[in-house]
N, C-alpha and C positions, 0 to 999 in steps of 0.2 A: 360364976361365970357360965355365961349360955353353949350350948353345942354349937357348933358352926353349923348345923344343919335346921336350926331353929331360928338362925339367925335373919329377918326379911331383905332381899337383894334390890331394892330399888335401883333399877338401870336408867338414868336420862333417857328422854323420848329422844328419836333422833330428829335433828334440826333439819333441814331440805333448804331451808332461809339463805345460807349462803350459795349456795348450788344454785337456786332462782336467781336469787341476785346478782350474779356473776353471768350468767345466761342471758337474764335480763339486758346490762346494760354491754354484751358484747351485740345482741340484735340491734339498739339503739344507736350503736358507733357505727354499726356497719349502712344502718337506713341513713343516720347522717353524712358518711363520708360517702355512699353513693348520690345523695341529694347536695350535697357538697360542689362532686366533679361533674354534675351534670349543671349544674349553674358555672362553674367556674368556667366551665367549657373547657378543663384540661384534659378530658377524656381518656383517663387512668383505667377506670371500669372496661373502657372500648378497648384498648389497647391490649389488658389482659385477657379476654376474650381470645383476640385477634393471637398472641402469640400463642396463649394454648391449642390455638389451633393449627400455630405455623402461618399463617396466614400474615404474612409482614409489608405487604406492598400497599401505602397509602394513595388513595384516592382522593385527590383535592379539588374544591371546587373554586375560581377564582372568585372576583367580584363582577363579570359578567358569567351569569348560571350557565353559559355555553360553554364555558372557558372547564373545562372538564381534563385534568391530569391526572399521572399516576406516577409516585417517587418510590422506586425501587431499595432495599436497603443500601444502597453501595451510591447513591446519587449524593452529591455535597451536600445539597442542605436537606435532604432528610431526617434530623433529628431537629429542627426548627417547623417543622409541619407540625401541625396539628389536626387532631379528624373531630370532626363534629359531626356527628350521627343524625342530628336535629336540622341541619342544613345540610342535609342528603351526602356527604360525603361518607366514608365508608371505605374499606382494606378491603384487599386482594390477595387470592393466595399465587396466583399468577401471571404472569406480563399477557401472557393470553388471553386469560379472563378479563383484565383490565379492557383489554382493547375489541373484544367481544360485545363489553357492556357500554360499549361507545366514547371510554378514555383513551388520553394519548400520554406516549412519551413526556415526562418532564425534558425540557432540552438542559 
């Protein structure tokens, strides 16, 4: 029987393979679910923005581009709005700003 100090220790290389690939396809989900809501035009991406910043007062634009609103969190149909970034609509972090940047009350 050999000494245990004679004995040769071969340790597995370490693997990095799962570590990439895991990184890998968490960048892939995330490029596709923001290419996802920006065609879907749910504007999930915008939205998070908007509350990490506080900033919760939508700005809507109707089907004449004049037609320029702004739905405060407390308005009825505020949770049926949707913001589309790509057709200029865009949050607010205040009833002043809104109406600064040339929006009006939702009635």
């Amino acid at each position: 029987m050999m000494h245990p100090n004679f004995i040769e220790r071969h340790e597995a290389p370490r693997r990095h393979l799962p570590l990439l690939s895991a990184m890998t396809v968490l960048v892939v989900t995330g490029f596709a679910f923001v290419a996802a809501d920006h065609w879907s035009g749910l504007g999930l991406v915008t939205a998070f923005r908007a509350a990490a910043t506080g900033c919760r007062i939508k700005g809507n634009i109707g089907s004449d581009p004049a037609d320029r609103r702004f739905f405060p969190p407390e308005h009825p149909r505020y949770a049926m709005i949707r913001i589309d970034a790509g057709h200029g609509e865009r949050w607010f972090c205040t009833a002043a700003q809104a109406r600064a940047a040339g929006w009006r009350p939702a009635g």
